[in-house]
N, C-alpha and C positions, 0 to 999 in steps of 0.2 A: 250128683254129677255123673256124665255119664263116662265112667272109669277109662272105658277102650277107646275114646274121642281121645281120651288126656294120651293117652299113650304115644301120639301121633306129636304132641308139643317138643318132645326127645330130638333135638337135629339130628340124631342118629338114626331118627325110624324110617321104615321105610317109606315111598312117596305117597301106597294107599289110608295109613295111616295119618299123615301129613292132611290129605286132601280129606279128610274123614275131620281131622282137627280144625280145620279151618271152620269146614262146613259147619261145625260144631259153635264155633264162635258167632259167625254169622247170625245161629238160630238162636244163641243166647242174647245175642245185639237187642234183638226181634221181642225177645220172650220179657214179659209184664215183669217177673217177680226174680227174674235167674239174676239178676243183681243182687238179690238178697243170700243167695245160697253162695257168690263169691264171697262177701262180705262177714258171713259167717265163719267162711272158710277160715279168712285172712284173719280174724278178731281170736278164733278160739287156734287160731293155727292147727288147723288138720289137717294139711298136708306139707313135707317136707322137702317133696321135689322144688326145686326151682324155677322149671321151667311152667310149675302148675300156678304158683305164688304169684307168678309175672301176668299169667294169664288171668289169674285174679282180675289182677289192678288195671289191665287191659279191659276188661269189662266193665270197670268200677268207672274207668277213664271216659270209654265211651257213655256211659247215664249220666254221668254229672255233665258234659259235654253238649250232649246233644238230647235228654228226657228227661232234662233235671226239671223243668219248670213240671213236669207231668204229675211228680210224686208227692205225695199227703205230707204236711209239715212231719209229721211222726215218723215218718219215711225219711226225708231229709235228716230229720235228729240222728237217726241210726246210722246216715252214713257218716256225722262226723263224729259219733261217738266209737266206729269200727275204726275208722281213723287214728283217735288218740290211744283207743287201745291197743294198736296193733303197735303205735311210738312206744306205747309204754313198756310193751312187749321187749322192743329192740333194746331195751338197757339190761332187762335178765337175761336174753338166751346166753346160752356159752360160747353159741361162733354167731360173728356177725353176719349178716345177711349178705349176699352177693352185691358189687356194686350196682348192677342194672335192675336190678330189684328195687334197692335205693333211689336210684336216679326216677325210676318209674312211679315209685311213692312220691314222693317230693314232685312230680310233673300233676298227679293226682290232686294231693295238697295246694299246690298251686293255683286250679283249676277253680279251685273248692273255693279259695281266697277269692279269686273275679267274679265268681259267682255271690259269695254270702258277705264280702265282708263289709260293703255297705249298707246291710239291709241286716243280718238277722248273728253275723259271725264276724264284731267290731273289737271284739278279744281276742281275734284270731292267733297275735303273735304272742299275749302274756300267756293263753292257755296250753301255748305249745313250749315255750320260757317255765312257764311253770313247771312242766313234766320233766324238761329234759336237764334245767338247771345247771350244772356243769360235766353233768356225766357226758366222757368222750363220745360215745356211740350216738346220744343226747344232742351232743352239738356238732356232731355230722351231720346227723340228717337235718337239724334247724336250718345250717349252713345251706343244705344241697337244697332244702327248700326257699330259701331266701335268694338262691341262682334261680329258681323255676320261676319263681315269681318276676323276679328283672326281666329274666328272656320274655314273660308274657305280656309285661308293660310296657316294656323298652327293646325286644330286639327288635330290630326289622328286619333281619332275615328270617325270621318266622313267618310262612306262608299261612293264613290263618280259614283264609275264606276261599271260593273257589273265582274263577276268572269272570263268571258273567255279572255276583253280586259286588265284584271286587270293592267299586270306586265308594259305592252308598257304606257297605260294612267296614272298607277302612275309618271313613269319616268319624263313621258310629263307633266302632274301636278307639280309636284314638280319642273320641270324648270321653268316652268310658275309663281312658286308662288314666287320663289328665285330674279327672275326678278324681280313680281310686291313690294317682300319689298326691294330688293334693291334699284330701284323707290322711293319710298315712304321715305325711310334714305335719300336719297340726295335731295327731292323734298319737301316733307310737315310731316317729325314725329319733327322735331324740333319746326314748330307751332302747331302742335298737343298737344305736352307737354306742350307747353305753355298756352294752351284751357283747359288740365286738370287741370294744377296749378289753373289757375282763377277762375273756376270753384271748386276747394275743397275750396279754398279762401270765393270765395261767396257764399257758402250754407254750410261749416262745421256747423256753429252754428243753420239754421234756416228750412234745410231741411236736415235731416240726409238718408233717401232716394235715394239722388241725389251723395249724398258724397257717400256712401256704393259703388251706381252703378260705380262711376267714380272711386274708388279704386280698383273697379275688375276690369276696362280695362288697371288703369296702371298697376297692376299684372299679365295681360292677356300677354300684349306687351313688358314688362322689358324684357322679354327672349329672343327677338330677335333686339332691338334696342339697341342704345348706351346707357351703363349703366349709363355715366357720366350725363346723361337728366335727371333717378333720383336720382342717390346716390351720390346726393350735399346736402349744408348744407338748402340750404330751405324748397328743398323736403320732407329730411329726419327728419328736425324737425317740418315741420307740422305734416308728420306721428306720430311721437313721440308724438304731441301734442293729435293726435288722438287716441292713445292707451290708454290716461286716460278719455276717452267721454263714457260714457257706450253703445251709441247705433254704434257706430263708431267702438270701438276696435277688435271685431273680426275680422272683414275687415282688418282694420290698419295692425293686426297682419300677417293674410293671403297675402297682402302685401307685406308684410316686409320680409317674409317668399320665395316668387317667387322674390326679388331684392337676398336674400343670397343662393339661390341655382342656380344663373346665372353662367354657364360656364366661368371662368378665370382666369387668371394667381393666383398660389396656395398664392406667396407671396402678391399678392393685396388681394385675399379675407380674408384670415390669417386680414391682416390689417380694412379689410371691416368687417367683424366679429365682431373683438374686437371690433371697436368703435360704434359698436351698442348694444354690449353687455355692459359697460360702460355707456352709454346715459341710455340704459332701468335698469340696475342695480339700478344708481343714482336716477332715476323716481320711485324705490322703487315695482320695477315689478318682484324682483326676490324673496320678499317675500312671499311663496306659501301661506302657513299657514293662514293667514291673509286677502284672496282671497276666497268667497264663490259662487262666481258664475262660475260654474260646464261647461258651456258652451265656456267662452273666455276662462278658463284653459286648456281645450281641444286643442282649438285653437292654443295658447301660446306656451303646449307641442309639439306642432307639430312643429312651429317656434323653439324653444330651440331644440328640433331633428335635423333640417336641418340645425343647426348652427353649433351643434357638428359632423356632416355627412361632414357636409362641408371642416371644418377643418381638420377632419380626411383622405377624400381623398385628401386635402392641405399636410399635411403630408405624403400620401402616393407616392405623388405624386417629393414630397422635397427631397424622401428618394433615390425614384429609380435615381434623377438627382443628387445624390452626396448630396444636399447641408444639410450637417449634422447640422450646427451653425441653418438656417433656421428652419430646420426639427424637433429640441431642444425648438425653441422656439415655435412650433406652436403646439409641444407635450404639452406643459406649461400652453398653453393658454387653449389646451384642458382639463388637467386634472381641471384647474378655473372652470371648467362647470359640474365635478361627483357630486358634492353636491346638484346643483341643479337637476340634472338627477337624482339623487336617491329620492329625494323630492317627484317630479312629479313620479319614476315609484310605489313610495310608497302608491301615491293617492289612495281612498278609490277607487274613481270612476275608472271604470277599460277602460272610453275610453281617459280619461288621461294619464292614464299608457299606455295603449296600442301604444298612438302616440309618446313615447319613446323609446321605444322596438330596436330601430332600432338603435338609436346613441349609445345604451346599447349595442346590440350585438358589433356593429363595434369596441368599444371598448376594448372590452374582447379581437377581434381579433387583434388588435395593440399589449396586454399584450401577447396575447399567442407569439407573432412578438423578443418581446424582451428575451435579455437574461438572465436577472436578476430581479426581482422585490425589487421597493421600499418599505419599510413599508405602507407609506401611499400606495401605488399599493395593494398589500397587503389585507392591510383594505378595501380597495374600493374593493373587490375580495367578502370580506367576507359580505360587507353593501350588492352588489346585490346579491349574494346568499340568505340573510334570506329576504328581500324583496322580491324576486322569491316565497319561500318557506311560506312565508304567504300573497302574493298575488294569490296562488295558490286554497285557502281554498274556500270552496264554503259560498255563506251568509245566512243568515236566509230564505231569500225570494225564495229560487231558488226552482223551485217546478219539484220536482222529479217524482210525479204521473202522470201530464200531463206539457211534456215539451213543452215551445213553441218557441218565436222568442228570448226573454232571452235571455235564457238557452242556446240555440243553438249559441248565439253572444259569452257567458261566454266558451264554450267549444273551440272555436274558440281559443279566448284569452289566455285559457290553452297550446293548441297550440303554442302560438306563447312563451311563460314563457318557456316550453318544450325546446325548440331551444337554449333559454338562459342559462337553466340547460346543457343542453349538450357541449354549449362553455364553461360554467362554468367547467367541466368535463375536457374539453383542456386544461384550462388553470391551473389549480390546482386542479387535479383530489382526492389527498390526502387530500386538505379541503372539497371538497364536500363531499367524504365518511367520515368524521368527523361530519361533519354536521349534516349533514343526519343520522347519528347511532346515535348523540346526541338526535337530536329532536325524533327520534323513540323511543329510551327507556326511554326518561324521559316520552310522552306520553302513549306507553303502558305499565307502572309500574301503570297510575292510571287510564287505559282506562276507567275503571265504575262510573267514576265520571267526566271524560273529554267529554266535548262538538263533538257532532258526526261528524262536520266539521273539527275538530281538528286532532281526532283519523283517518280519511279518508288519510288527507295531509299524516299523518306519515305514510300511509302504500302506498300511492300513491310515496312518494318521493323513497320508496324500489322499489317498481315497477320501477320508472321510473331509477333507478340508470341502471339497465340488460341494457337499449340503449345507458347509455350516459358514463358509462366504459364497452365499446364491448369487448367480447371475441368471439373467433370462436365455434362454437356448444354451445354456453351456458354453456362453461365451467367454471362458475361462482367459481368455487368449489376446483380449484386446480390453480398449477402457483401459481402467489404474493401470498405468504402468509397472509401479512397483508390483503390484499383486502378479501381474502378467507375468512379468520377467521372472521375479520367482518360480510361479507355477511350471513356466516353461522351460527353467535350470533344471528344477527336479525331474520334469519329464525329461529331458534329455538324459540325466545320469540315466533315470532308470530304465530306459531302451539303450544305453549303451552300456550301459556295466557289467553284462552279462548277467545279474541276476538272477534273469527266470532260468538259470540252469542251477538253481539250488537246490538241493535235492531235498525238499520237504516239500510234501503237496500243499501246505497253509502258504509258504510262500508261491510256489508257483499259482497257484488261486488268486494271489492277492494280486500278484503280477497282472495277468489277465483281465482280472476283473479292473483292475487302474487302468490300464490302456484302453479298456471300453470305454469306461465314462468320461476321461481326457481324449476321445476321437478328433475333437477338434485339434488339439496340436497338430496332427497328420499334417492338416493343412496350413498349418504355421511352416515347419520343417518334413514337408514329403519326403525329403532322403532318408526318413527311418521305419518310411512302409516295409520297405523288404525284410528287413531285419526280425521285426516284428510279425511278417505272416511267418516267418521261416519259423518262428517259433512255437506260433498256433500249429503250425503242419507238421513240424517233426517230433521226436520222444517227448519234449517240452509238453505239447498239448494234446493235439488230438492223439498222441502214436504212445502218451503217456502209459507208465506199468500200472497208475492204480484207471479203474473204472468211474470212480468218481471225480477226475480230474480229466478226464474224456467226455465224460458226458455234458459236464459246463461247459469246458472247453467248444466243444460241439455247437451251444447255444451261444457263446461269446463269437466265438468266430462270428458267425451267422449275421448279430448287431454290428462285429466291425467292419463287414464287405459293405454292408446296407448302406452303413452313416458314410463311407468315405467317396461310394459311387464313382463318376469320372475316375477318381484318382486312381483307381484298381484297373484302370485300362492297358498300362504296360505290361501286366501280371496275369491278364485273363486265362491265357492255353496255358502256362506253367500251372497256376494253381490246380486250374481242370485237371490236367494231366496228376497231378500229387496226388489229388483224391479221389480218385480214381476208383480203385483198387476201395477204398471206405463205404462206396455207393454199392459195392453188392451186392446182393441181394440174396441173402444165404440160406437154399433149399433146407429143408429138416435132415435132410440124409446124408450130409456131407461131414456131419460130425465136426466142423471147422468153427471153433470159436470167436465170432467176429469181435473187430474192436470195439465197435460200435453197436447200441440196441437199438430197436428201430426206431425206436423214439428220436434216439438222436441223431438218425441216419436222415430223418425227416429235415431236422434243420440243415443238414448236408443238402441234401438236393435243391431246397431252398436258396440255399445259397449260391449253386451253380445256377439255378434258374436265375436268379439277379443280376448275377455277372456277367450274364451272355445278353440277357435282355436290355443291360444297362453300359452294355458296352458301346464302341464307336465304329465296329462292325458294321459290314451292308447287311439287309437283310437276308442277301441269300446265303453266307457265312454264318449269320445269327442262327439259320435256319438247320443248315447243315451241323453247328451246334447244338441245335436242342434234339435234330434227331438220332445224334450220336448220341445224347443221355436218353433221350427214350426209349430208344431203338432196344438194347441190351434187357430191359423190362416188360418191353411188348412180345421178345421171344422169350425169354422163361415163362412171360405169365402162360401163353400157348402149353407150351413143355408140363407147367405143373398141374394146370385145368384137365389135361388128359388124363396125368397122374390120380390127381382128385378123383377123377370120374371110374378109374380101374382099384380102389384103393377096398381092401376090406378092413383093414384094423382101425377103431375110430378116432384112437389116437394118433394113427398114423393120418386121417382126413381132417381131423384139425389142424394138425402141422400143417399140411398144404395148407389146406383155406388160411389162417392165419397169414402163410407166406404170399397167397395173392391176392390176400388184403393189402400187405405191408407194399406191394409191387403200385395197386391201386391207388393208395395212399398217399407213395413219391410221387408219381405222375401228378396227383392232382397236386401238389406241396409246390412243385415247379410253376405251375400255374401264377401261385402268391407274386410274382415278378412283377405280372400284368393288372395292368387298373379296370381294362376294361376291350372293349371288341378290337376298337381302335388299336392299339397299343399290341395286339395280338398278330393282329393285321400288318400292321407296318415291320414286326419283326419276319413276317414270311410264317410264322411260327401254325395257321389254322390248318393246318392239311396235318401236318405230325398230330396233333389233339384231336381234329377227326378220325387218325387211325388209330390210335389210344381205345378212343371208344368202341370202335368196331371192335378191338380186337378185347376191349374187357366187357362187352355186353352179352356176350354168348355164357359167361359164368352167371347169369341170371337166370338162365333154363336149365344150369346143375341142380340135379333134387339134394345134395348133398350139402353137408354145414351152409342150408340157404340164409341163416341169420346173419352170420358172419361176412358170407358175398355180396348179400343186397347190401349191407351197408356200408360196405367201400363204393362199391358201385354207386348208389346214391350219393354220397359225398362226391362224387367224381363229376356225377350228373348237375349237382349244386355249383360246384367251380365252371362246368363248360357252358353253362347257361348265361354265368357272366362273363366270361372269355369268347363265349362261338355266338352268342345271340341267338338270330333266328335257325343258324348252319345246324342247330340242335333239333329242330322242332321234327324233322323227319324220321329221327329217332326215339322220339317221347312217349309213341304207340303203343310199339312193340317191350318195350320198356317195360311201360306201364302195366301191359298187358302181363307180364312175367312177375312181376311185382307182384302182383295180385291174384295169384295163384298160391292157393292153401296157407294164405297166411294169420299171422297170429295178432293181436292187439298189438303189441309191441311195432311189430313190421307196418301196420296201418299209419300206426300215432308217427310213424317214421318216414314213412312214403307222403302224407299229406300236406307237410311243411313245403316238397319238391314239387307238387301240384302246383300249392296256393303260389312259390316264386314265379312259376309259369303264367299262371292267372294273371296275378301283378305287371308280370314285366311287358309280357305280349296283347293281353286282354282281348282285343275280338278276333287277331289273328289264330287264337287257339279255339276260339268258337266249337266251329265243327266237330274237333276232339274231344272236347269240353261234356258238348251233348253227346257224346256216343258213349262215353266213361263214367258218365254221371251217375248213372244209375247200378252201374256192375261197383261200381265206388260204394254206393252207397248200400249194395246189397251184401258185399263182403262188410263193412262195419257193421252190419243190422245181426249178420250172423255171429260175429263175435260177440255183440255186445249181447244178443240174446242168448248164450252157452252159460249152462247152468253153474253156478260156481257155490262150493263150498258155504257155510253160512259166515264162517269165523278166516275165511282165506283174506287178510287182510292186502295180500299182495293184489291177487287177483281182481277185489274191489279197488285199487286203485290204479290198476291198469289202463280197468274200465272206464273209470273218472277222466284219465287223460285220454280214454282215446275218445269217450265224446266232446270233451273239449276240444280234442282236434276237429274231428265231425264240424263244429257248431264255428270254430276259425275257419274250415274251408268256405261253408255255406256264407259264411260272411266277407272272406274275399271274392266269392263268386257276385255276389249282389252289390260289394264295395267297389267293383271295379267295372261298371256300368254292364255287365251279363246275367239279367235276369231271365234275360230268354230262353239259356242255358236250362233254365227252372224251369220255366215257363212252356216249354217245347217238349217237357219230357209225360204229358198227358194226366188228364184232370186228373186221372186216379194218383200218378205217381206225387202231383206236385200236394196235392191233399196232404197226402201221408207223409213230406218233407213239414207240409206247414205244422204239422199236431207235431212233431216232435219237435221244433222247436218250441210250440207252446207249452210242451211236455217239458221239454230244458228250462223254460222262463220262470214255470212254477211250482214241477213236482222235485226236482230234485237239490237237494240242500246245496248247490256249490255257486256262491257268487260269482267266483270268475267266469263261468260257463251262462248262466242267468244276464249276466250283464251282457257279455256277448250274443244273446238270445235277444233280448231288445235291441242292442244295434239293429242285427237282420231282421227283427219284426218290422222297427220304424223307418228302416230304407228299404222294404217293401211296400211298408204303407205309402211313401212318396213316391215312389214308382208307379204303385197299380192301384193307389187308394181315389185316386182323380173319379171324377165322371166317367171317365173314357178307359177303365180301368178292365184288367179281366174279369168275363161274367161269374158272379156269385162272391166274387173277393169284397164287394161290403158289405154281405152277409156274414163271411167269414171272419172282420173286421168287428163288428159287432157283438157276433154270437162267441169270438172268442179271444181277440185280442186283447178287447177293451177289461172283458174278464179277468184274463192274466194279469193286466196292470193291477188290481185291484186284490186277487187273491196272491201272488207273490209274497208279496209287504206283509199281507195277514198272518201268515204262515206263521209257527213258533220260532221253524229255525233260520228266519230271515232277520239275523242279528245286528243290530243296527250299532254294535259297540265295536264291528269287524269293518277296517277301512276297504274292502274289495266290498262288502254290501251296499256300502252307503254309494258306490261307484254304480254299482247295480240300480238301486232307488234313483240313481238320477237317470239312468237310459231308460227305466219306466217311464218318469215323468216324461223324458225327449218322446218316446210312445206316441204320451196321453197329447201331446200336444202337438206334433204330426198328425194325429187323427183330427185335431179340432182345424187345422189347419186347411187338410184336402175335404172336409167332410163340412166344416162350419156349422149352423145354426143348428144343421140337424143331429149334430155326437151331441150339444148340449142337451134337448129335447130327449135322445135317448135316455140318455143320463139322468136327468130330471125326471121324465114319465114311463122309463122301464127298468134299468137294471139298479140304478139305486132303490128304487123302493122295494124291489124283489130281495133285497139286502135287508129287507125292515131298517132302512135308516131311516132315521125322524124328518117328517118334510123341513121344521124349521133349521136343521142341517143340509139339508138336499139344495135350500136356497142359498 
């Protein structure tokens, strides 16, 4: 071997050595016999490194894998004879072998088994029983081999094959595997099981290591072997016996947990159930309370889950077959088990509750099944309810400033409580809303004295009541009285209780976020609008000390001016006037820390633009409104453009451009008020957006941060086109023309979406434009996309990708929106050299989405100009190369027909082929028939 490769396998070497090892592996993958010199290695052990050993069996891995059919039987014998000598090996050395060494043998062995054991290697597990017989090192590695082998037959998260053979090799796998454990049931899991027994036998007490491993393979394999091997009474009460071992029972448990979720008859597991529920009851395992360690309770809840899951789809299963007597008693068995299921989902620790969750829900869904409830039903209704309801409260520890993996596990969990509440809502909607009005007004009668996790729950369970008794629009507020009335008590406490002045950002949040999704109340009781903006506007929300309670705030606001409309009409100049001072627009220089980032300064202006637009104002008031909020933005951006343009430090010219972006940005944000020209119109509002423009289109001629300017600009230009209409189009030139100086891929793929809206909206009136730009358009993408790019610059090849997919979207709004002539007018030479690259896009280049949209534009060419009366030489070109394209596309390798955008593609070919037959008739058949099929050498009795 070659020694200075191996050096490189050290993760401590350096990268040339690394890359050296690789390469090294590679060429051994490759090399006829270098599987022998590992194997050798690995049999007489000659080398001690670990990292060399690993590489061994890495090589060893890939031949049996992937060249095993290639090698001479006598070849094959040697590898399983390096195989058990190297087992045999593992019982003398002095120190054991590393575990990924282990793990990687046994991944080998396994391999070795899919491959021989039906055909040549049917003693596969007595010849490896036979060596290792009880010695511990022996029956590690048996064990880890006997997990390789399940994960091969049984996981399915084992990716085995790659994406294109996937569907045919799973099939062919999976017969493969059904075979090798049907094999394995009639030929050696009966002594298998009897390996494991002996085995928990002789090492429960003196190697708890060996027992753990040997309890996860019979958990691994109860799922697909006869259940009767271990749910007998020997089995089962060793297990039992190992439930009381402290280092044994989560295993035990886990266990015991994959024998009672085994697939079977509903009235055996019913019976399977109980008597392990009995046995662990008597063992004094169902006293939670009394149980401190947080770890096997976890465990445990998970096992009591799958026992109640169990039972439960037993019953569901007793129900649909009739058998009611059955279905009575296994309903019985299951309600034995809500006492303890409320225990566990009561648990402090929330990943003990958490693994109950689920026998919890199923349950609920059984009551919601029946038609009556019992008392005790009943109660058990109301037990997980306030368990729900104060497992929902957040702890002392949860840290709200900077959330991490917690926090984010705890929100999770909320989640999954969430799901509970809302079956809770199916199944007795009129306790929940008892509930829930109880614990809220008893907590905010004395929120200034109640704990801030306390007061959060109560305002969290209002919140969460709007999802879990739906109405359609959030008509929280009419319909059920009862529910009404309620809803609209608790809304009143909690806009008058003063709450949202509790000094915890979870409550002020929750506050907020309640009063958004009950907007409708507004409109029940309007006298408590003021109250409630005073609150969004002062310290409470927007003017809040944390940042993250501003920034929602910022976006709630935003939804509550929207949904209340009319009703914010008393309030419009006041609120203006508050937020004033929010809407700044804060140069880089001024060193002033805004409250607001501009993200959420966006929903600010939004907001004022709604309020003025959606007020009862004349227009010329409306007017004089919006050009006070404009107005203040059209003169800094002046101020800072100049700035930008005298700036040398380039930190200091991205500050500006950033800031008249952000200037760009509000303007166009204001805009969102308006639906459309009309609506723009009637406010007075088109002459302030015209000067908007004027005064932000001269930063299109800064040579400076041009990425950053064009595309505020552009966004700008995208809103005024639906706002100003045609008042735009006089602008679109010069624009345009700025645009498309020295630009990059990026800036193309970005400017052409602005086109194609133009095309769309206006279609012949932009004609004239259309043809003058056509070709400077098409001559700066021709240069970008022909600049030479790195071989391996992954970015830069899919820059390329989207910006001729934009390319190939413009050309197809130009032709989709009856302007062909736009095409057609720009001279045979130029329109030539458009049609080949579409053909070029249809058939040379691997990307469906772009291909597909290449036949659109071929085949609404073809019906435009394919006629008689068509331009000269277009059904030569129709012939000589369209009809080709349909035909070579599809050929192609990488035209993959298992990829749903391709199959998208193959049918806009076909739309093609039959447009051509359509404008062309008899004569594309005849083509077809007496020239390009047969220059294909297809067979005439196909051609026919």
């Amino acid at each position: 071997m070659d020694e200075q490769a191996l050096l490189g396998l050290n993760p401590n070497a350096d990268a040339d050595f690394r890359q050296r090892a690789l390469a090294y592996f590679e060429q051994l993958k490759i090399s006829q016999d270098a599987w022998q010199v590992c194997a050798e290695a690995l049999a007489q052990s000659i080398y001690s490194d670990d990292h060399i050993k690993f590489f061994c069996f890495q090589v060893l891995e890939h031949q049996v894998k992937f060249k095993y059919s290639e090698l001479t039987e006598v070849q094959q014998q040697l590898i399983r004879e390096t195989l058990i000598t190297w087992l045999q090996a593992q019982m003398l050395n002095p120190q054991p072998e590393k575990t990924f060494i282990r793990n990687k043998a046994a991944q080998v062995f396994a391999l070795l088994f899919v491959t021989e054991y039906l055909t040549k290697w049917p003693k596969f597990f007595f010849d490896i029983l036979s060596v290792v017989d009880l010695n511990p090192r022996g029956v590690d590695m048996y064990l880890r081999i006997l997990m390789a082998v399940d994960a091969e037959l049984v996981d399915r998260d084992v990716v085995h094959t790659s994406e294109a053979s996937y569907y045919f090799a799973l099939t062919l796998e999976a017969r493969r595997n059904t075979l090798l454990k049907d094999t394995m049931r009639e030929q050696c899991i009966p002594s298998l099981v009897e390996s494991w027994y002996q085995i928990l036998q002789n090492y429960q007490y003196n190697n708890s290591e060996l027992t753990c491993q040997c309890l996860e393979v019979v958990g691994a394999y109860v799922s697909w072997i006869d259940l009767s091997l271990i749910a007998n009474e020997r089995f089962i009460n060793m297990l039992l016996g190992h439930m009381s071992v402290e280092v044994l029972r989560e295993e035990a448990c886990d266990c015991l947990f994959e024998i009672v979720n085994k697939g079977m008859d509903p009235i055996d597991k019913t019976k399977l159930v109980e008597s392990l529920c009995q046995v662990l009851q008597s063992a004094g395992l169902f006293s939670i309370d009394q149980e401190d360690d947080v770890d096997f309770l976890a465990r445990f809840s998970k096992l009591v889950n799958g026992m109640g899951q169990a039972l439960i789809a037993s019953w569901t299963k007793l129900i649909k077959n009739g058998d009611m007597k059955s279905a009575q008693d296994t309903l019985q068995a299951i309600e034995a088990k809500v006492a303890l299921m409320l225990q566990l989902l009561i648990h402090e620790d929330d990943d003990i509750s958490s693994n109950i969750i689920g026998f919890c829900y199923d349950y609920l869904h059984i009551l919601k099944q029946l038609s009556a409830l019992s008392d005790q039903q009943k109660a058990n209704v109301e037990a997980i309810m306030l368990a729900v309801m104060k497992k929902l409260t957040y702890d002392e520890e949860y840290n709200f400033e900077n959330e991490g993996e917690d926090e984010a596990m705890f929100v999770e969990y909320r989640k999954q409580l969430k799901l509970l509440l809302d079956r809770l809502a199916q199944v007795s909607p009129e306790l929940l809303l008892a509930s829930v009005r109880r614990v809220f007004n008893t907590t905010l009668q004395n929120w200034q004295t109640t704990r801030f996790m306390e007061v959060e729950v109560a305002i969290r369970l209002l919140y969460m009541l709007a999802e879990a008794l739906p109405v359609s629009h959030g008509a929280h507020f009419s319909g059920d009285v009862t529910k009404a009335t309620a809803l609209q008590d608790m809304m009143r406490t909690l806009v008058t209780s003063g709450v949202s002045a509790y000094q915890h950002t979870s409550v002020t949040l929750e506050f907020f976020e309640t009063v958004v999704r009950y907007e409708k109340f507004f409109a029940v009781e309007p006298q408590h609008i003021p109250t409630v903006l005073m609150a969004f506007l002062d310290h409470r929300g927007l003017r809040h000390t944390s940042p993250k309670v501003r920034s929602r705030t910022a976006y709630l606001f935003s939804r509550f001016v929207k949904s209340l409309n009319k009703q914010m009409n008393p309030f419009i100049e006041d609120v203006l006037n508050r937020i004033q001072d929010l809407m700044e627009l804060s140069p880089p220089e001024n060193g002033y820390q805004a409250l607001l980032s501009s993200d959420d300064q966006l929903f600010i202006y939004e907001t004022a633009g709604v309020l003025i637009v959606n007020s009862e104002y004349s227009a010329e008031r409306k007017q004089v409104l919006m050009r006070n909020l404009l107005t203040p933005l059209m003169e800094k951006f002046k101020v800072l453009l100049e700035k930008l343009m005298m700036a040398q430090d380039e930190d200091r010219q991205m500050a500006l451009a950033d800031c008249l972006n952000h200037a760009v940005g509000f303007a166009s944000r204001t805009s969102k008020a308006f639906s459309n020209k009309q609506t723009v119109k009637q406010c007075g509002c088109s002459e302030v957006y015209l000067d908007c423009l004027q005064t932000f289109l001269p930063a299109l001629s800064c040579p400076l941060q041009k990425e950053v300017l064009r595309s505020g600009v552009r966004t700008f230009l995208h809103r005024m086109i639906i706002c100003l209409e045609e008042e735009v189009l006089p602008f679109i030139p010069s624009a345009s023309e700025h645009m498309l100086k020295d630009c990059e891929a990026k800036d193309l793929q970005e400017f052409i979406p602005l086109i194609n809206q133009i095309t769309a909206k206006f279609k012949t009136q932009v004609s004239p434009f259309l043809q003058q730009m056509f070709m400077p358009l098409l001559h700066a993408i021709f240069e970008v996309l022909l600049l030479p790019a790195e071989e391996n610059d992954q970015s830069a090849a899919l820059e390329k990708q989207m910006l001729r997919r934009s390319y190939f979207a413009f050309l197809q709004t130009v032709t989709g929106s009856g302007m062909s002539e736009v095409i057609a007018n720009q001279g045979a030479e130029n329109v030539e050299r458009v049609l080949f690259t579409v053909i070029q896009g249809a058939v040379d280049y691997p990307d469906p989405i772009a291909q597909k949209t290449c036949f659109i534009i071929l085949s609404k060419l073809v019906e435009l100009w394919g006629g008689k009366d068509g331009p000269v030489g277009f059904a030569d070109f129709v012939y000589k190369h369209i009809v080709p394209a349909c035909f070579l596309a599809p050929l192609k390798q990488t035209f993959d027909l298992a990829d749903a955008q391709t199959v998208l593609a193959l049918s806009e070919c076909a739309v093609t082929l039959k447009t051509i037959h359509l404008k062309r008739g008899p004569e594309c058949i005849q083509y077809l028939q007496q020239d390009y099929l047969p220059s294909l050498q297809v067979a005439p009795e196909i051609i026919q």
